[in-house]
C-alpha positions in Angstrom: 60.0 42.0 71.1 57.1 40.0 70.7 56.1 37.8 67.8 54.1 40.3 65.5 54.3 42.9 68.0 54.5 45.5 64.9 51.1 43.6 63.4 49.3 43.5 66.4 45.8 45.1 66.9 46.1 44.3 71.1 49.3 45.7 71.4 48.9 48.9 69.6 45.3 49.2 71.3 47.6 48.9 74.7 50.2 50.9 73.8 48.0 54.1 72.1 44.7 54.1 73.9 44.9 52.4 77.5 41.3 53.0 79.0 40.0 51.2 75.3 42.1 48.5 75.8 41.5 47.5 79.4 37.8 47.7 78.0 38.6 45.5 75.8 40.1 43.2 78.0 37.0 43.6 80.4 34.9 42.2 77.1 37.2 39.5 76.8 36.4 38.0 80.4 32.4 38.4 79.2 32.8 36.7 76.4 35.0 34.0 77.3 32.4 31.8 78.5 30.6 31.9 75.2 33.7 30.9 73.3 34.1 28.2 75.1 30.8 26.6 74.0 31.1 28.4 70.4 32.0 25.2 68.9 29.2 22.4 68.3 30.9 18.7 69.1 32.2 17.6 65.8 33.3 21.1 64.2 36.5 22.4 63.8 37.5 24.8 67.1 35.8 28.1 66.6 36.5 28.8 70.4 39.5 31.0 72.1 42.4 30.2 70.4 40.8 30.7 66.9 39.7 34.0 68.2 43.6 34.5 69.0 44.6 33.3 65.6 42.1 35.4 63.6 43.7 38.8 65.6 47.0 37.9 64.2 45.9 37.0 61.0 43.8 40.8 61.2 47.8 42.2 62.2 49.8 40.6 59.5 47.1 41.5 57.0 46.8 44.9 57.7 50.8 45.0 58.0 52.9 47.1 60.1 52.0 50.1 58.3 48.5 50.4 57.3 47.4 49.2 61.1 49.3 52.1 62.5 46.5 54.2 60.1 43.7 53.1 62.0 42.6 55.5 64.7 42.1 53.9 68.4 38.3 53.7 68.2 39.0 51.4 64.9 41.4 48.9 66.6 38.5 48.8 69.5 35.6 47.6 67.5 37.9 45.8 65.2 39.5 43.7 68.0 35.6 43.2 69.1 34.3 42.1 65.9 37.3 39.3 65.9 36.1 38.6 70.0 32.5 38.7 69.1 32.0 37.5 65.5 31.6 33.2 66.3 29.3 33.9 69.5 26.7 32.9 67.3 28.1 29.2 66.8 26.9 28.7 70.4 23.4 28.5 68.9 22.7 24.7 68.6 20.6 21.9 69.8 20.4 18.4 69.9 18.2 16.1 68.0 18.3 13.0 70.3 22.3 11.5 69.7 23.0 14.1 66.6 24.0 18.1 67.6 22.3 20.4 64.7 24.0 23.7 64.4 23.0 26.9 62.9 26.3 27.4 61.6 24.7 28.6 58.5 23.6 31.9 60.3 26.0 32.2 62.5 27.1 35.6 61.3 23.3 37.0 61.9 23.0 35.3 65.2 26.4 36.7 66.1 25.1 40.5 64.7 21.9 40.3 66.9 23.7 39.1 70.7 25.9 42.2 70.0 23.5 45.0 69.2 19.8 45.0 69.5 18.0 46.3 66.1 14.8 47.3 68.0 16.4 49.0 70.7 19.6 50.3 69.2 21.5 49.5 72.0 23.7 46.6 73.4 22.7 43.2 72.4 22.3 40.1 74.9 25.5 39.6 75.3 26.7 42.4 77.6 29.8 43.9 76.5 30.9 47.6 77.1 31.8 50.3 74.8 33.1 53.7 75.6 29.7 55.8 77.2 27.4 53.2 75.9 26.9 54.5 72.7 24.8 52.4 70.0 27.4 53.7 67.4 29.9 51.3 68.9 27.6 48.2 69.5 26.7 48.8 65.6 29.8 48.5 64.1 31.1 45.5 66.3 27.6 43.7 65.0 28.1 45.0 61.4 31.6 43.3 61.6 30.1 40.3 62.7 27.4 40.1 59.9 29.8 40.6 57.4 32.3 37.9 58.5 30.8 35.7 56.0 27.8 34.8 53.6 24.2 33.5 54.3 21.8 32.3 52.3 17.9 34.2 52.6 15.0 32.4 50.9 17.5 30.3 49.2 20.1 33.0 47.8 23.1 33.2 48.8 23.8 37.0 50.3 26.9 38.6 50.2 26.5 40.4 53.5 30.1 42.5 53.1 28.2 44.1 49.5 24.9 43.5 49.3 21.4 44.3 51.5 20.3 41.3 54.1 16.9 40.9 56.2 17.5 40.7 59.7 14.7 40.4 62.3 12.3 42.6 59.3 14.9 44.9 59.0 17.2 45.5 55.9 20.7 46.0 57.3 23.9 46.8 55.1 27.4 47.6 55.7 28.3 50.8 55.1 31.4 52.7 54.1 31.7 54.5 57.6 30.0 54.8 60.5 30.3 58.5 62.5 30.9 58.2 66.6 30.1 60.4 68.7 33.4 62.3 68.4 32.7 63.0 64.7 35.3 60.2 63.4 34.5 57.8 61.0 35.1 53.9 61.6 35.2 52.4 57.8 33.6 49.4 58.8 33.2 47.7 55.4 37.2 47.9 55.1 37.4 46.9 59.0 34.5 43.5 57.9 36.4 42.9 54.6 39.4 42.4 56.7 38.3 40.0 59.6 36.3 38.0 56.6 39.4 37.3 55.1 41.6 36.8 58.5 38.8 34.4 59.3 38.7 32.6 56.2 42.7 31.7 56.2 42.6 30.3 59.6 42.8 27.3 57.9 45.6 25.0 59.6 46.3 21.9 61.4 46.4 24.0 65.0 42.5 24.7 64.2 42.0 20.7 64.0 44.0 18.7 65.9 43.9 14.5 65.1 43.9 13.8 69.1 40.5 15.1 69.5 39.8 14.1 66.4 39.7 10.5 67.2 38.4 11.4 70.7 35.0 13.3 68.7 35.0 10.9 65.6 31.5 9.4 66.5 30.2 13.4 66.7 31.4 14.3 63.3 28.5 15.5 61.2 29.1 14.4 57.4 29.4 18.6 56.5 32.2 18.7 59.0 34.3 15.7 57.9 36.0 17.5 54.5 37.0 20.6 57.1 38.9 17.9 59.7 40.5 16.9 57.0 41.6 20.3 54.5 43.0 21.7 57.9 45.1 18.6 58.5 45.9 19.1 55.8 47.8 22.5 55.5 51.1 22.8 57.8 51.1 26.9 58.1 49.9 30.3 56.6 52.2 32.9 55.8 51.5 36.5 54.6 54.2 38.7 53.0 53.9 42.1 51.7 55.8 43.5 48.7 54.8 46.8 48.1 51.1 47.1 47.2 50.3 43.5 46.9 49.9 41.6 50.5 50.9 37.6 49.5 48.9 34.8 51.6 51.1 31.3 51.2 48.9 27.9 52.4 52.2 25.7 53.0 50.5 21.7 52.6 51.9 19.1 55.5 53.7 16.8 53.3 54.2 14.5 56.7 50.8 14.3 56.7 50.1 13.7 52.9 52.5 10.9 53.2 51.0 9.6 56.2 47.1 9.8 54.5 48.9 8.1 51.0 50.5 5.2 52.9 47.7 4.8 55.8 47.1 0.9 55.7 43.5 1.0 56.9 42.0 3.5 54.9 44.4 5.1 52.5 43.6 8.2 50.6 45.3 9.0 47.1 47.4 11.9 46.6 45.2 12.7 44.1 42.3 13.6 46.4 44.4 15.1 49.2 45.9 17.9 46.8 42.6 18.4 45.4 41.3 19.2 49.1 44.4 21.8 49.5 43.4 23.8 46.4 39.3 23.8 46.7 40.6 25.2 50.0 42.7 27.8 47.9 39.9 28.4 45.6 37.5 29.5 48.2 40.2 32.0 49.9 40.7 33.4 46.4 36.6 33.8 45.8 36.9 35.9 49.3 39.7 37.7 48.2 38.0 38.6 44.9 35.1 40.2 46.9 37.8 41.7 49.7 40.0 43.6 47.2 37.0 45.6 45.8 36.4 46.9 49.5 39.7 48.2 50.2 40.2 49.9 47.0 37.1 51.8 48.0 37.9 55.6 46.9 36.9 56.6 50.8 39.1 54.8 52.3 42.0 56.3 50.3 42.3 59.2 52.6 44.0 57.2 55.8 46.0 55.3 53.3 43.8 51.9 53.3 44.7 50.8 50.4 46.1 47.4 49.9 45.8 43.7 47.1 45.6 40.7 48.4 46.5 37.0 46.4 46.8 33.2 47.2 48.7 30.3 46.5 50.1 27.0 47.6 53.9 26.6 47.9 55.1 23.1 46.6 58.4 21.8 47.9 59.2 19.4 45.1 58.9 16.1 46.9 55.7 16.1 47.9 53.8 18.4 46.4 55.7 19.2 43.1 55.8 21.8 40.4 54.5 19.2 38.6 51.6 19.2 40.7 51.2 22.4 41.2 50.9 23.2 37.1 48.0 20.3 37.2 45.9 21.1 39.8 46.4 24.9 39.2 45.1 24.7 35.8 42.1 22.0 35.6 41.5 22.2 39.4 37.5 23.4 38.6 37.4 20.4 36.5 38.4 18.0 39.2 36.4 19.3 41.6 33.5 18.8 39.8 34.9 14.6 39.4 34.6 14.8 43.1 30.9 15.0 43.4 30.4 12.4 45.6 33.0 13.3 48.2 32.6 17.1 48.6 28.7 17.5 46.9 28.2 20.9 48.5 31.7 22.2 47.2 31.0 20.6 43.9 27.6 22.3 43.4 29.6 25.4 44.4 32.4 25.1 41.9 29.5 24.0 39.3 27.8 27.4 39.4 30.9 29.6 39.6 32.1 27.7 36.7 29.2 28.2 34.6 29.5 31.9 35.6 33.1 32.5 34.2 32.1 30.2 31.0 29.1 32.9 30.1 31.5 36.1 30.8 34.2 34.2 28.6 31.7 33.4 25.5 30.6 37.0 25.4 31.9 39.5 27.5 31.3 42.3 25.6 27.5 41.2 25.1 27.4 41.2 28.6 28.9 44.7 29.0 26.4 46.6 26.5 23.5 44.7 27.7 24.6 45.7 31.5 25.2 49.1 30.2 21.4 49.2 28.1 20.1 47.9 31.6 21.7 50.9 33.4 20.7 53.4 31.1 17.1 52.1 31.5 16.9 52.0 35.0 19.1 53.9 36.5 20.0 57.2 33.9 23.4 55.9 33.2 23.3 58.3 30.6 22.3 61.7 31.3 20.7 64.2 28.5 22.9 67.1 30.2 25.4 67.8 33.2 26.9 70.9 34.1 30.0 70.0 35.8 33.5 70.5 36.8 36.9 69.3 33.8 39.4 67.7 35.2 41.2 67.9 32.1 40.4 71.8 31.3 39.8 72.8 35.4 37.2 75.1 34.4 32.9 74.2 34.8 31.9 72.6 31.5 28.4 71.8 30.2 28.8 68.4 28.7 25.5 66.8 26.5 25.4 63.2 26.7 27.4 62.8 30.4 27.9 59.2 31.1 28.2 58.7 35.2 30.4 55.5 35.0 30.2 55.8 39.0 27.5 53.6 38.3 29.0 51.4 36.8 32.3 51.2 38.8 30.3 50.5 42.0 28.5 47.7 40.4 30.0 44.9 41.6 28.6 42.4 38.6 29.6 45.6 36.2 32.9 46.0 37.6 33.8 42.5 37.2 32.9 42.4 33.5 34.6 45.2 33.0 37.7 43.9 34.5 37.3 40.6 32.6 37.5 42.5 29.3 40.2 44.1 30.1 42.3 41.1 31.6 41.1 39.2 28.0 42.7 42.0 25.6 45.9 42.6 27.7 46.8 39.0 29.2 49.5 38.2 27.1 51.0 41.9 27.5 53.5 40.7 29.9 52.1 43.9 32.2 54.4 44.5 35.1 52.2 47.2 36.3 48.7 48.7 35.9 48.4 52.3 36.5 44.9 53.5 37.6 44.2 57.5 36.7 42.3 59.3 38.8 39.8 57.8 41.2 38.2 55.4 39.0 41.6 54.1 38.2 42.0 53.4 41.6 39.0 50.9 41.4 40.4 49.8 38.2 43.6 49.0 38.4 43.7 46.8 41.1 41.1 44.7 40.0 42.9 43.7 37.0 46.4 43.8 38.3 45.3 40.7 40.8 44.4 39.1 37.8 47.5 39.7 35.9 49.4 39.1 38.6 51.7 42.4 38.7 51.9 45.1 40.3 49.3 48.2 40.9 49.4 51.9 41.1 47.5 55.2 40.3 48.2 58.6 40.0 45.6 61.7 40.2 45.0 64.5 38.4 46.1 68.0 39.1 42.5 69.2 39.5 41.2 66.4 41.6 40.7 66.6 45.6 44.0 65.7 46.9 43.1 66.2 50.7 41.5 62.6 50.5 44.3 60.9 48.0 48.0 61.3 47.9 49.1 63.1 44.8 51.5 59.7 43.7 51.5 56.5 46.2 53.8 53.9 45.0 56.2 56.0 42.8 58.8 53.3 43.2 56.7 50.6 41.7 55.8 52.8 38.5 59.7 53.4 37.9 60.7 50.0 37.9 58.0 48.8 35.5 58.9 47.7 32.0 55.6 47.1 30.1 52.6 49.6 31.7 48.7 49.1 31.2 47.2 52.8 31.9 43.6 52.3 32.9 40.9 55.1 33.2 36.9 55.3 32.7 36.4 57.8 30.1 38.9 59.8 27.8 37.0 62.7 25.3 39.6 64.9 24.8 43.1 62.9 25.5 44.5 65.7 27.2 44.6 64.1 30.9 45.7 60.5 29.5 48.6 62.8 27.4 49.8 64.3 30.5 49.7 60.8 33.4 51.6 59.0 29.9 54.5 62.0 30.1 54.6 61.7 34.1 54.6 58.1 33.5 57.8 58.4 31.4 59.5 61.4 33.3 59.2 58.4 36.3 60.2 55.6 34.5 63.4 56.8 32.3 65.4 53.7 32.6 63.3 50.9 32.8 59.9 51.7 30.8 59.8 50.1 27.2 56.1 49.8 26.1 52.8 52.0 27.2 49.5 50.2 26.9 46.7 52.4 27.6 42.9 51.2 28.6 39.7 53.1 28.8 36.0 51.7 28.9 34.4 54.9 26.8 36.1 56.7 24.1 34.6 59.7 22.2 36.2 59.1 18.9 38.7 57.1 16.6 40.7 60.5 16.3 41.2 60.8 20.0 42.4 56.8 19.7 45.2 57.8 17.0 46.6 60.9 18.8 47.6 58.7 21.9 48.8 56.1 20.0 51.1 58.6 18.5 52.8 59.4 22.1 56.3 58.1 22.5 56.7 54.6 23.8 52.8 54.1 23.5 52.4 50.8 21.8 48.1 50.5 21.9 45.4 52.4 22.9 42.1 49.9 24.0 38.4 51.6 24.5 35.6 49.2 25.6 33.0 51.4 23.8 33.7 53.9 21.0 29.4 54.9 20.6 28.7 56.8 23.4 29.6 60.5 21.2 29.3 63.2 23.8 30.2 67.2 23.4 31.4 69.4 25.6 30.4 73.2 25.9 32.8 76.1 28.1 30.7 78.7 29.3 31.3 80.9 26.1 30.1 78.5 23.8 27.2 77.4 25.7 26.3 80.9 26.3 26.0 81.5 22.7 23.6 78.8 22.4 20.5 80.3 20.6 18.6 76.7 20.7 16.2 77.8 23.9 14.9 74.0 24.1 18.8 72.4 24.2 19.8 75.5 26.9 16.8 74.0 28.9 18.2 70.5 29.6 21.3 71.6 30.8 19.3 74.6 33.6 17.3 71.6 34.5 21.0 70.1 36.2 22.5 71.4 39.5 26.7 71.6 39.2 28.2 68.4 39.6 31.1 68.7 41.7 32.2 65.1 42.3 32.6 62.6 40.2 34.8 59.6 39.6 
């Protein structure tokens, strides 16, 4: 067997769907001449084997059991997205004895030789795609846009979440996009994962010292810290134990030692280590924005789901526990000492900082005034909805509905919330957070990367189990000790009652204390009852002053206020909701 064989996009492509594959490989030979000028003299190699080592770095992500639930068509534009998504690097000019690149926009560039906007066809480039359908040439661009961040008019665009201008057109990646032969290609999950794949090709093989020394008079200054942070780092490893997928950056202690004791121009240890973790930093800023993408509910029916964390293993000669603790701790700090040798990185680590010091000063504050904001703008807060219980199954007319989809698909809303949750239950000793229904499943592993355990959900009996398994990870939930039960909104208890009594039907050996988590709660009584449920040791709402009632259809038909009836016949049936 091969090495990653079981991880590998090619040789499941080969194995399940021959005619894609030889198209594939048909691509390959078109865009091999464009790799091999992909990389400007003086940059670390963005040519063919980068392209190889991004594929397997896709594989091991995914794992052997997730990539078997991508469909053939998925592994196609995948495996072209990886092929296609640094064509853009070949963009650059020369300025007398100096090489400018537009490494920048690489991404866009990339985007526009794939697929042409205007047109909406194939791009300059030239590759094929099953009948020459835009649909395919879309989605291979889209995973090339998304790949990484540009800036436009001097913000810096997320292009895997948010809206960018390309060419006078406002292009965004999408959830899905439908082929021909009605199936869906979740290209955000398919982007999310080549940005991160990408982004942890960060080793030694990618920069090698002999050409180094053989470029060293092309080196632009921006490129110099990446020679060096990829010399750095011996080997990536990625390990998956059950829903969370471990990336390990292993540091080339040879090389440390070798930098420490150089007699020409030694570097301190000091400076190297700080190198490895602003490296580690920016991988866990990607996976931040990756895990909110593959926890998205959609993807949830072909068993998508995955968690994704970083960090450095130390070896305890070179780089030491002791080390570890220091620079994992006050690494923002030092980084910001290093001004002069990394400004760009500095800057960076300046503004992120600033960020995480205003949502630690007042996170609540920044919650309600979000929530005001929403309300404002957007009608967070409805004056009526006539929709569908999950905790009763029957149609409900509910005054007051709060539609927190709105805020769970924020991503600036999301993150607060999360941030107020991981402040109340951080020293919980949580071994697992439990997401109920299908906001939990946006919840719960946002805060569980930040806690460090373990993540799960289960859905109620009324929701649409087609598109979610009924219980995915039961093993994880039975072995748990201290559980953090996380859900959007409780009013009448009666769901959280019933997920804490399948919780410990589960967990009969091993489950001690129940902390439970909601961001709206209609009242202090609903509070007490759960707190009164066996093994239940706190019950945590965000907000206890959105006060909502709900109406069956006997009560609201004996409504003789003709005014109140109005606002809920105003309101179509709301059938969905998270």
């Amino acid at each position: 067997m091969k090495p990653f064989e079981e991880e590998s996009c090619k040789e499941l492509l080969e194995k399940n769907a021959k005619k894609l594959y030889n198209q594939y490989l048909g691509n390959y030979e078109v865009v091999e001449p464009i790799l091999n000028i992909s990389t400007p003299p003086g940059f670390t190699y963005h040519g063919k084997d980068h392209i190889e080592m991004v594929e397997q770095y896709v594989g091991r992500l995914l794992g052997p059991k997730r990539i078997k639930k991508l469909t053939n068509e998925e592994l196609f534009i995948l495996l072209m997205g990886v092929l296609c998504h640094d064509v853009g690097m070949a963009e650059y000019k020369t300025d007398g004895e100096n090489y400018i690149s537009d490494r920048e926009n690489h991404n866009i560039n990339s985007f526009l030789r794939v697929y042409d906007l205007s047109k909406n066809t194939t791009g300059p480039i030239g590759i094929n795609v099953p009948s020459n359908n835009s649909k395919y040439f879309q989605s291979i661009a889209l995973l090339c846009l998304g790949h990484r961040d540009h800036k436009e008019n001097g913000k810096k665009i997320c292009t895997l979440m948010d809206p960018c201008t390309i060419n006078d057109h406002i292009v965004s990646i999408p959830n899905t996009v439908s082929l021909p032969n009605n199936s869906d290609v979740h290209v955000k999950y398919l982007a999310a994962i080549l940005r991160l794949a990408d982004e942890i090709d960060v080793t030694n093989q990618r920069a090698p010292k002999d050409v180094e020394m053989l470029l060293k008079d092309f080196i632009p200054d921006e490129a110099k810290r990446h020679w060096c942070t990829h010399q750095l780092i011996e080997k990536v490893e990625i390990k998956h134990e059950h829903a969370l997928t471990k990336i390990l950056l292993y540091p080339d202690k040879e090389e440390i030692k070798a930098r420490i004791t150089d007699k020409v121009q030694p570097i301190s240890k000091k400076q190297l280590l700080r190198l490895i973790f602003s490296r580690r930093k920016k991988i866990e800023e990607e996976i931040s924005i990756v895990n909110k993408v593959t926890w998205v509910p959609t993807l949830t029916d072909v068993g998508l789901e995955a968690c994704y964390s970083i960090s450095i293993v130390y070896d305890n000669d070179v780089v030491t526990e002791a080390d570890f603790n220091e620079y994992q701790k006050d690494v923002d700090k030092q980084l910001t000492e290093e001004l002069n040798l990394h400004p760009q990185q500095a800057l960076d680590n300046e503004e992120s900082k600033e960020f995480a010091q205003e949502m630690k000063k007042k996170p609540l504050d920044s919650f309600n005034e979000e929530l005001q904001r929403l309300k404002r703008d957007q009608n967070l807060l409805e004056t009526g909805s006539f929709k569908f219980s999950f905790e009763t199954g029957k149609n409900e007319y509910t005054q007051y509905f709060i539609n927190t989809q709105l805020l769970l698909t924020n991503r600036n809303t999301l993150d607060i919330i999360t941030n107020i949750f991981w402040e109340h239950f951080s020293n919980k000793d949580i071994d697992c957070v439990i997401g109920i229904g299908k906001a939990g499943i946006i919840l719960a592993p946002n805060l569980s990367l930040k806690l460090k355990c373990n993540s799960s959900y289960l859905i109620s009996k009324w929701e649409d189990t087609s598109s979610v398994d009924w219980e995915k990870r039961v093993s994880v939930i039975e072995s748990a000790k201290n559980v953090l039960v996380l859900l959007d909104v409780i009013s009448t208890g009666t769901v959280t009652r019933e997920n804490i009594e399948r919780i410990k039907k589960k967990n009969e050996t091993h489950l001690k204390n129940i902390y439970v988590g909601t961001i709206f709660c209609t009242n202090n009584t609903i509070i007490e009852k759960i707190e009164k449920e066996d093994k239940v040791k706190e019950m945590f709402s965000i907000n206890n002053d959105f006060q909502f009632r709900t109406y069956s259809q006997e009560e609201y038909d004996n409504i003789e206020n003709e005014k109140f009836r109005k606002e809920f016949e105003l309101l179509p049936l709301r059938k969905n909701r998270l």
